[in-house]
C-alpha positions as CSV (number, residue, x, y, z in Angstrom):
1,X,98.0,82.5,103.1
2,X,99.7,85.6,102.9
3,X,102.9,84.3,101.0
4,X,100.8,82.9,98.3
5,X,99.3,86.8,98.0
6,X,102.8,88.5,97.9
7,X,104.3,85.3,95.4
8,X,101.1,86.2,93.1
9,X,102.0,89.8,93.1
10,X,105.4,89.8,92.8
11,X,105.2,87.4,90.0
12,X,103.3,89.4,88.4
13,X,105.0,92.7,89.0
14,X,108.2,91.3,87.9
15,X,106.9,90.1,84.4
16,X,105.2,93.4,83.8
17,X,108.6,95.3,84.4
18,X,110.3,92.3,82.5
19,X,107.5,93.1,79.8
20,X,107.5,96.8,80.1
21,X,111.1,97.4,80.0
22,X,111.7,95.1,76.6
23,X,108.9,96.2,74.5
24,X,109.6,100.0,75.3
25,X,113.6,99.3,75.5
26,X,113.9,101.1,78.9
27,X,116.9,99.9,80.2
28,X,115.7,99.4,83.7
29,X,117.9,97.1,85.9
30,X,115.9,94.5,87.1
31,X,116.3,91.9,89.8
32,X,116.6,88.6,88.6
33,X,114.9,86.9,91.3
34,X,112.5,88.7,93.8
35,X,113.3,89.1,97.1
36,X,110.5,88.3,99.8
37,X,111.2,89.4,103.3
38,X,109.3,87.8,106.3
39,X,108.6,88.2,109.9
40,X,107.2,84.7,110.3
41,X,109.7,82.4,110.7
42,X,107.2,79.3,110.6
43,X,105.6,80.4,107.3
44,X,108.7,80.6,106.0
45,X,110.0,77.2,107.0
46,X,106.3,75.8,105.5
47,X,106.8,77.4,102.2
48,X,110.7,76.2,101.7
49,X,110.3,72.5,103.2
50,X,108.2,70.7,101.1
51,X,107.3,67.9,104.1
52,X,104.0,67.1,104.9
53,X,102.4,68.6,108.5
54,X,99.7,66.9,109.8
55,X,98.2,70.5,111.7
56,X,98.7,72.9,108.1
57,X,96.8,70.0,105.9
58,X,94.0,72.9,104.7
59,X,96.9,75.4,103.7
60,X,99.0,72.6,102.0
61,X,97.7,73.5,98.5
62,X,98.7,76.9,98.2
63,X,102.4,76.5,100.1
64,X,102.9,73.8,96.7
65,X,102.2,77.1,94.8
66,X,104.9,79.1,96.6
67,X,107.1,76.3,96.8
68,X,107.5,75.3,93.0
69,X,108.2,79.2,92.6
70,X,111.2,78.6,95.2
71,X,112.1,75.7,93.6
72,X,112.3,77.4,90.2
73,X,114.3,79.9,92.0
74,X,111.6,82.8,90.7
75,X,111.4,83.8,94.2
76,X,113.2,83.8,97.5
77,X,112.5,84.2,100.9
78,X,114.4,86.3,103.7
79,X,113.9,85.9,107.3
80,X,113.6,89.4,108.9
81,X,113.5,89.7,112.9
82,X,111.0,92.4,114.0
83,X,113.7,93.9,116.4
């Protein structure tokens, strides 16, 4: 559930820079694709693999979401170990 929060923002964050910085010509370096980094292993898995799991069937809907922006490579995904 989370992922689908932090895809929607960063989304949108990343075409309000894109937006910002060519209509006021600020010259801002921008990354090309945002970076999303994770401490959940499992949700990260579930948004990249676009298999169906019996046990996530409720949450399928919104991993499509994040999933198409993978796809599109708008967005990637970093595992990050909490150590």
């Amino acid at each position: 559930m989370a992922f689908k929060e932090v895809t929607t923002e960063c989304l949108y964050l990343n075409n309000a820079l894109k937006y910002l910085n060519n209509k006021l010509q600020l010259q801002i370096p921008l990354l090309t694709i945002p970076l999303i980094l994770t401490d959940n292993e499992g949700a990260k898995k579930l948004a990249e693999n676009p298999e169906f799991h019996k046990r996530t069937k409720h949450i399928d809907i919104i991993y499509h979401f994040v999933r198409e922006h993978i796809r599109n490579n708008e967005l990637m995904i970093r595992f990050v170990p909490i150590k």
